[in-house]
DSSP file (Angstrom, degrees, kcal/mol; ACC not computed):
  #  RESIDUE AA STRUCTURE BP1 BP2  ACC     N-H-->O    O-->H-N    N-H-->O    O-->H-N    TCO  KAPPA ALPHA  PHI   PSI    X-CA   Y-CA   Z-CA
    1    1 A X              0   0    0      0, 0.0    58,-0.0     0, 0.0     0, 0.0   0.000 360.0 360.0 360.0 118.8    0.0    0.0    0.0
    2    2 A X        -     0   0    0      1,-0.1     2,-0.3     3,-0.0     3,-0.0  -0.015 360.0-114.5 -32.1 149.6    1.0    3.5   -1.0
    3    3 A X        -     0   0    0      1,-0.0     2,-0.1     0, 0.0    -1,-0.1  -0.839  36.8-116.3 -90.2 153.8    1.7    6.4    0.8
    4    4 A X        -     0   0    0     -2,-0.3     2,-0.1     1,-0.1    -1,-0.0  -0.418  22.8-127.0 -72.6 132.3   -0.8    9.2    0.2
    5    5 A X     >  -     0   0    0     -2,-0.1     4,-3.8     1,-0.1     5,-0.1  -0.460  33.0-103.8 -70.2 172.9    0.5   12.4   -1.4
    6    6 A X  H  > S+     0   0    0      2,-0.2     4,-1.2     1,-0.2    -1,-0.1   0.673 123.0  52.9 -85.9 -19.1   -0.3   15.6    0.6
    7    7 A X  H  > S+     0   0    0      3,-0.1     4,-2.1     2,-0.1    -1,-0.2   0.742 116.2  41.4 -70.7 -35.0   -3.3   16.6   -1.9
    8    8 A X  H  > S+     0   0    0      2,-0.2     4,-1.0     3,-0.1     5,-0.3   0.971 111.7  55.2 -68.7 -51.3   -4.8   13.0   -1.4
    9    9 A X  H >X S+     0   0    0     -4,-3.8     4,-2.9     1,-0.2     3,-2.8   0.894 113.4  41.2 -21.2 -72.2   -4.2   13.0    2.3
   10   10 A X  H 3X S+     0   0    0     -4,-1.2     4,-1.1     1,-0.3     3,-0.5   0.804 116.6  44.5 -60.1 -51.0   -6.1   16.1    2.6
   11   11 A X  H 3< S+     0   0    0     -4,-2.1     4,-0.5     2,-0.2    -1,-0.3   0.262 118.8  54.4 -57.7  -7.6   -9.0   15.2    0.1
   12   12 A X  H << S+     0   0    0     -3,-2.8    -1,-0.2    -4,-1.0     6,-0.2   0.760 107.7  43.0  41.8 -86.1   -8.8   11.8    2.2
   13   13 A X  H  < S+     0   0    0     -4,-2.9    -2,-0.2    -3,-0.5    -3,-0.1   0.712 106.3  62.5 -66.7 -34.2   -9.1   13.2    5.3
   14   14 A X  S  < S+     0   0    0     -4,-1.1     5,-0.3    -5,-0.2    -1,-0.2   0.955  71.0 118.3 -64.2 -76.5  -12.1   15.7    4.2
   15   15 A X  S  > S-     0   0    0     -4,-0.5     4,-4.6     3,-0.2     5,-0.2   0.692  74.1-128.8 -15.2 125.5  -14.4   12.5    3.3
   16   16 A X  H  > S+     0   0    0      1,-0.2     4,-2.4     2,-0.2     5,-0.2   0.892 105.6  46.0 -65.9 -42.2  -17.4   13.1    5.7
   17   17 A X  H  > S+     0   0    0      1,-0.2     4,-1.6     2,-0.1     5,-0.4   0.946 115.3  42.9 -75.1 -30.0  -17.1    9.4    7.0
   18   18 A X  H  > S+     0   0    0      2,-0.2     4,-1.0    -6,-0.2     5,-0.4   0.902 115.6  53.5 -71.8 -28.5  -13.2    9.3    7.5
   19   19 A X  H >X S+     0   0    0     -4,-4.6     4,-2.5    -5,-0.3     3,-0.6   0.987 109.7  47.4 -37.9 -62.7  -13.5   12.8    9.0
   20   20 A X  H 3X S+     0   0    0     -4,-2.4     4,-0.8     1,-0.3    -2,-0.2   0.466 115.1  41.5 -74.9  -6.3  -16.0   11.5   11.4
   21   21 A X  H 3X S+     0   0    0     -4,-1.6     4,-2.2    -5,-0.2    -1,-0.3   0.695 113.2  57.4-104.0 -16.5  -14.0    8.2   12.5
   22   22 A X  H <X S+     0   0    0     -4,-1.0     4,-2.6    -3,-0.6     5,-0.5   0.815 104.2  50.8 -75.8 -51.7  -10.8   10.3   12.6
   23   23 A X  H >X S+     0   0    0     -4,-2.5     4,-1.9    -5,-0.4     3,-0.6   0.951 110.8  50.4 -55.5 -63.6  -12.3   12.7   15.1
   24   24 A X  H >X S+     0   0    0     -4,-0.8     4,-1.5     1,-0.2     3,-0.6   0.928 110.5  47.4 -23.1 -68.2  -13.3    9.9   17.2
   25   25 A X  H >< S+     0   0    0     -4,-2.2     3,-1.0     1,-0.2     4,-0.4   0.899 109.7  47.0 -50.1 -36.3  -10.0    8.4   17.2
   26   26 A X  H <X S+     0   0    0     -4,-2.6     4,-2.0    -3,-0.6    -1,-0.2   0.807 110.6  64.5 -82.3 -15.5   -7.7   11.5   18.1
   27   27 A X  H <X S+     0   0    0     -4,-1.9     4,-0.8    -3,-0.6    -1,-0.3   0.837 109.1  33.9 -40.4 -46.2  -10.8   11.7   20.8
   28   28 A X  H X< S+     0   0    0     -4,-1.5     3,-1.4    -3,-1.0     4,-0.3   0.731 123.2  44.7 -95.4-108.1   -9.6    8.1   22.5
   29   29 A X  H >4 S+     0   0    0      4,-0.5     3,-7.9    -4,-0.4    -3,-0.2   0.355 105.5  60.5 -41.1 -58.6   -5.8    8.7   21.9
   30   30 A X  H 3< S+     0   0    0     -4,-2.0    -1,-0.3     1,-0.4    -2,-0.2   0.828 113.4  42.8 -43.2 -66.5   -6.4   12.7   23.3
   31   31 A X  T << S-     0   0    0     -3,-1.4    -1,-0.4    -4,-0.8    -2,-0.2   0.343 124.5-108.6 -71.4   2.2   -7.6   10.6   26.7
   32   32 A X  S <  S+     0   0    0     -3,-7.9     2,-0.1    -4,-0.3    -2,-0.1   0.545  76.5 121.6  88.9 -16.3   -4.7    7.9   26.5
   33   33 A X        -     0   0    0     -5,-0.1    -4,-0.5    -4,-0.1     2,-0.3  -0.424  63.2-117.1 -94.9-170.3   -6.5    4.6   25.4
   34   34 A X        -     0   0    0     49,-0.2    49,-1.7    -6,-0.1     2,-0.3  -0.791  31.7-166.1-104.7 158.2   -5.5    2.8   22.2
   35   35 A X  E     -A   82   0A   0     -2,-0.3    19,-1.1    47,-0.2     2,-0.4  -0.828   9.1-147.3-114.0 157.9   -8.3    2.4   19.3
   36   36 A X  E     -A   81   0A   0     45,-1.4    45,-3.6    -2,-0.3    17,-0.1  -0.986  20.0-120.2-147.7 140.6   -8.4    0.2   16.2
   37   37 A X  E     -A   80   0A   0     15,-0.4    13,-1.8    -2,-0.4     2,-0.2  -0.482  36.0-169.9 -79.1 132.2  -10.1    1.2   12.7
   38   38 A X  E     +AB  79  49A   0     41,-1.6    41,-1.2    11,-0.2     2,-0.3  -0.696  10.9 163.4-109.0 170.1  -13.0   -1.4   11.8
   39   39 A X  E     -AB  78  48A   0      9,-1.3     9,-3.3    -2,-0.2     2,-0.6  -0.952  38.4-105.6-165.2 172.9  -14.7   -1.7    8.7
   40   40 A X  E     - B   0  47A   0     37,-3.0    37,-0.3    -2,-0.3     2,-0.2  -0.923  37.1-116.1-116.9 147.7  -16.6   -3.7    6.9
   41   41 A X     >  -     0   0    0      5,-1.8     4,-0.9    -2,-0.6     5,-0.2  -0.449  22.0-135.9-104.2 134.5  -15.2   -5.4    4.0
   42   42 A X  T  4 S+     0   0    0     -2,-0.2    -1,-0.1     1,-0.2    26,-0.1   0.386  94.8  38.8 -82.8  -8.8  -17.0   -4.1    0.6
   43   43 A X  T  4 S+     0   0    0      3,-0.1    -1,-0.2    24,-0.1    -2,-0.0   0.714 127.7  22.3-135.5  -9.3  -17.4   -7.7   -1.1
   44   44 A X  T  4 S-     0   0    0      2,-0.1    -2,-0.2    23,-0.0    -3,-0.1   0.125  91.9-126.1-128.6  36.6  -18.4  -10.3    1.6
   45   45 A X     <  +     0   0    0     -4,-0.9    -3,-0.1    -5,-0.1     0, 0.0   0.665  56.2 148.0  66.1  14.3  -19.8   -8.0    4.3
   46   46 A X        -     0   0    0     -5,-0.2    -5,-1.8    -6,-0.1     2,-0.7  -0.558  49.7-124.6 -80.8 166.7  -17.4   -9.4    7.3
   47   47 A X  E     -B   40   0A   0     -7,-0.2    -7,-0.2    -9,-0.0     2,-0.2  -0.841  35.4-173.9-117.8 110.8  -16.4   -7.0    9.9
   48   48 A X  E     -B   39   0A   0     -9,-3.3    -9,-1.3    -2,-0.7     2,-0.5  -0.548  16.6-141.5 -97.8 165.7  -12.4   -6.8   10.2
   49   49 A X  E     -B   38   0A   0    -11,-0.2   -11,-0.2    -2,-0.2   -12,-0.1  -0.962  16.5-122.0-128.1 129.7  -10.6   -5.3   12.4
   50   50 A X        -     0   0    0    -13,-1.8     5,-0.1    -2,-0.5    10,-0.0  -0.225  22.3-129.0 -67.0 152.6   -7.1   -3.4   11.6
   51   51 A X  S    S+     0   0    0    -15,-0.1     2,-0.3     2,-0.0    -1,-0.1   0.416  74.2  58.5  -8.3 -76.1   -3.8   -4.3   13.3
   52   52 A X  S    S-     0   0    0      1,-0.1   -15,-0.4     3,-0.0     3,-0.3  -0.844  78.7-115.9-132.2 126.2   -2.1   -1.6   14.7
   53   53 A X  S    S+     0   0    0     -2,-0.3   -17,-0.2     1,-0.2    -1,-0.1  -0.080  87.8  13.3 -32.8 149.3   -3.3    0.6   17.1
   54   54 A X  S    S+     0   0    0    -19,-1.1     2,-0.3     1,-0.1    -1,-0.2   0.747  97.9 123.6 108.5  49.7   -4.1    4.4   17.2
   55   55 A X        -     0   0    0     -3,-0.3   -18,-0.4   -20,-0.1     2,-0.3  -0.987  50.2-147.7-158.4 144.8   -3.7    4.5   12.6
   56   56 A X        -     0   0    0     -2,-0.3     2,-0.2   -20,-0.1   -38,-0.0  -0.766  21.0-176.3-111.0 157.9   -5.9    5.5   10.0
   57   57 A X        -     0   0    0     -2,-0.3    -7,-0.0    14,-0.1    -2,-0.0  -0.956  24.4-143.1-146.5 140.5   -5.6    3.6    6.8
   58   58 A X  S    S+     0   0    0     -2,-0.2    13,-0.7     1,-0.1     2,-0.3   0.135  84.5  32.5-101.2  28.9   -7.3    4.2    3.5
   59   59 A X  E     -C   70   0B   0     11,-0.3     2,-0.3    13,-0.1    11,-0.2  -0.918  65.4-155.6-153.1 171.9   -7.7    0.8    2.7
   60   60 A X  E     -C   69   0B   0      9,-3.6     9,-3.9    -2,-0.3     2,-0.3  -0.983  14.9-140.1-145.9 137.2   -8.3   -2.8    4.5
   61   61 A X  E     -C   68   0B   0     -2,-0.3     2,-0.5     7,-0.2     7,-0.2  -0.755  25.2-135.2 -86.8 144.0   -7.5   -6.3    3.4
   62   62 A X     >  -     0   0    0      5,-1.7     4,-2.2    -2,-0.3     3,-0.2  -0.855   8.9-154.5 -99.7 114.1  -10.5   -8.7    4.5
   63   63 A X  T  4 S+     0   0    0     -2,-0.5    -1,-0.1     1,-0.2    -2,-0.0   0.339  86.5  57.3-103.9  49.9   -9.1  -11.6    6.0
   64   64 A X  T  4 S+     0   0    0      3,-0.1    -1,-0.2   -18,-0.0    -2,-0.0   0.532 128.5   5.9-103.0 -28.4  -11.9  -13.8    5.2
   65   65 A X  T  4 S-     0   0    0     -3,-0.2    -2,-0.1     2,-0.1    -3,-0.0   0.648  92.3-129.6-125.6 -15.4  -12.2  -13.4    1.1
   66   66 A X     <  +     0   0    0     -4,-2.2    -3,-0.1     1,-0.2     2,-0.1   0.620  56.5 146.9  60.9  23.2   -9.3  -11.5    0.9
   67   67 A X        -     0   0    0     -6,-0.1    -5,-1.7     1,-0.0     2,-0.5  -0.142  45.9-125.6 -93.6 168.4  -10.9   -8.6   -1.2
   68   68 A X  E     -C   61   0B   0     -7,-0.2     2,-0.5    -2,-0.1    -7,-0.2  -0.977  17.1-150.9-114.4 134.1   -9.4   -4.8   -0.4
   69   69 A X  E     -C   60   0B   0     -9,-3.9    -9,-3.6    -2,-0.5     2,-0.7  -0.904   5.0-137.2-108.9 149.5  -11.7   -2.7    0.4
   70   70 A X  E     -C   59   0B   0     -2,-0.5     2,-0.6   -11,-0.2   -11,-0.3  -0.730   9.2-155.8 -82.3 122.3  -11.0    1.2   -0.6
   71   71 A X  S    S+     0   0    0    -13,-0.7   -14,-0.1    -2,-0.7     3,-0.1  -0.439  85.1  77.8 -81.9  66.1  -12.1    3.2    2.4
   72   72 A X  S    S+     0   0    0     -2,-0.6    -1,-0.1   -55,-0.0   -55,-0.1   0.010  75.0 105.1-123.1 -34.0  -12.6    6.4    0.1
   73   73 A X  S >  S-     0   0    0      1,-0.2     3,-1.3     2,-0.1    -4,-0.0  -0.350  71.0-148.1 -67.2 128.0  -15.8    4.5   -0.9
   74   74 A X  T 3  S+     0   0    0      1,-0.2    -1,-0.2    -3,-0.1    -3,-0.0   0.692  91.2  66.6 -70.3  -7.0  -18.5    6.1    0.7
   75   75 A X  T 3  S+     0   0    0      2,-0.1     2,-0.8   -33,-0.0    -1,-0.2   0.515  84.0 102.7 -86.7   9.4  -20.5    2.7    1.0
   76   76 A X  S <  S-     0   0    0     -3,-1.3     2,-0.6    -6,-0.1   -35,-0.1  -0.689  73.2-123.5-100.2 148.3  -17.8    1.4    3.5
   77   77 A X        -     0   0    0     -2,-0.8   -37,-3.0   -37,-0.3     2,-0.3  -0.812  21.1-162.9 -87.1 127.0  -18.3    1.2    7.0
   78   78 A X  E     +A   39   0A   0     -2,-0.6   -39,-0.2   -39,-0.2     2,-0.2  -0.900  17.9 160.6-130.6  88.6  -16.1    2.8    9.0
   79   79 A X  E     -A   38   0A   0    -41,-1.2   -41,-1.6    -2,-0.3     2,-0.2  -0.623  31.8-122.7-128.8-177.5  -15.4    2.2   13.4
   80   80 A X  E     -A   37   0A   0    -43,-0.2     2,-0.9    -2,-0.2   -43,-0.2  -0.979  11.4-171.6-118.7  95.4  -13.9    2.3   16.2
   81   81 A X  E     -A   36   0A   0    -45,-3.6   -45,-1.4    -2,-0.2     2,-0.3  -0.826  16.4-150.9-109.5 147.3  -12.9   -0.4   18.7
   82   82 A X  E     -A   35   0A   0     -2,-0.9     2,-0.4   -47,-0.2   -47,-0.2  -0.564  38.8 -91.0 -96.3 144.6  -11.4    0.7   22.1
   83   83 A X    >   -     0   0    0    -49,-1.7     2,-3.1    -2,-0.3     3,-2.6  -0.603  34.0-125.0 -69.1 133.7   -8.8   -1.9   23.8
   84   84 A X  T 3  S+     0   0    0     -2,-0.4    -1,-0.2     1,-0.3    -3,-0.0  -0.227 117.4  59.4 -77.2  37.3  -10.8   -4.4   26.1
   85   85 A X  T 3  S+     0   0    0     -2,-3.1    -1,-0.3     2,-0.0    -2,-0.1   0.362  79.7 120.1-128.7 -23.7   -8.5   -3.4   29.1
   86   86 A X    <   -     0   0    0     -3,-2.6     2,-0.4     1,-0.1     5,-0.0  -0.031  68.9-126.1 -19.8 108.7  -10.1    0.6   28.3
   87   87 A X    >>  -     0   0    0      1,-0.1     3,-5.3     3,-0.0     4,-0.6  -0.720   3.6-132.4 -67.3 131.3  -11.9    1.5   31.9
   88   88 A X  T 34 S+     0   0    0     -2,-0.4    -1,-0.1     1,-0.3    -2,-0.1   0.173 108.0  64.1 -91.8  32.8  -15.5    2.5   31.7
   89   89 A X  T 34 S+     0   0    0     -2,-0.5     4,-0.5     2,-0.1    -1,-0.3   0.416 113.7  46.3-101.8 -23.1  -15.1    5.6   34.0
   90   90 A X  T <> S+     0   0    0     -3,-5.3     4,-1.0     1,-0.2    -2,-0.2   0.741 105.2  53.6-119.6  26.4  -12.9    6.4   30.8
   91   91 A X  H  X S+     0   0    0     -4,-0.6     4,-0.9     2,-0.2    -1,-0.2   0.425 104.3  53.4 -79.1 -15.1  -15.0    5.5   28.2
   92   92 A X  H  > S+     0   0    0     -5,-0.3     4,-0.8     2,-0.2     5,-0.2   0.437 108.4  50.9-101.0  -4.2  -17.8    7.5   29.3
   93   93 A X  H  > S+     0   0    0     -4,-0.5     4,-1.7     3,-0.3    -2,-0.2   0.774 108.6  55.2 -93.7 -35.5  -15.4   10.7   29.4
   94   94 A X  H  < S+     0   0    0     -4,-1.0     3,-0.4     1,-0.2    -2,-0.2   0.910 128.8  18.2 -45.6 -87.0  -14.3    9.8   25.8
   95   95 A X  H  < S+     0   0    0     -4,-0.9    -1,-0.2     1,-0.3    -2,-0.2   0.314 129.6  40.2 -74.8  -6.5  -17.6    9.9   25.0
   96   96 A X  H  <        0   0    0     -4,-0.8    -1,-0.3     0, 0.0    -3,-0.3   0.698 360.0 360.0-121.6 -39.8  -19.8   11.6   27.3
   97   97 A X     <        0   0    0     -4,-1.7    -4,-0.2    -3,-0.4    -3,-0.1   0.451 360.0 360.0  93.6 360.0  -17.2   14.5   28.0
């Protein structure tokens, strides 16, 4: 996988769902826990989860069919999972403020 040039990044970054899971994330990192980018994989619907902690990526390998899905496509779905050791006095200040 490429790195992005600084015109993609930013045209990237704009996309109203990648904004909105990028705010989220620098949300849990701003508070100290770790996140990981989900999605759902654009030709057999499974729901993967990426690698490496606390990273946007603009695409995802599925490792159930092995298809890539582009995250630029607006039809992909786009999450957040918090690390299962995340305490839930600070998972309701991530989210609740």
């Amino acid at each position: 996988m490429r790195e992005l040039n600084k015109e993609e990044l930013i045209a990237f970054t704009a996309l109203p769902h990648v904004a909105q899971t990028i705010a989220v994330m620098e949300n849990v990192i701003k508070h100290g826990a770790e996140a990981y980018l989900k999605f759902t994989c654009l030709h057999c619907g499974s729901r993967q989860t990426m690698e490496k902690a606390n990273s946007m990526y603009t695409s995802g390998e599925c490792e159930e069919c092995k298809g890539i899905s582009d995250f630029h496509s607006p039809s992909v779905e786009l999450g957040i999972l918090l690390h299962a050791g995340t305490p839930v006095d600070l998972i309701d200040q991530i989210f609740h403020g």
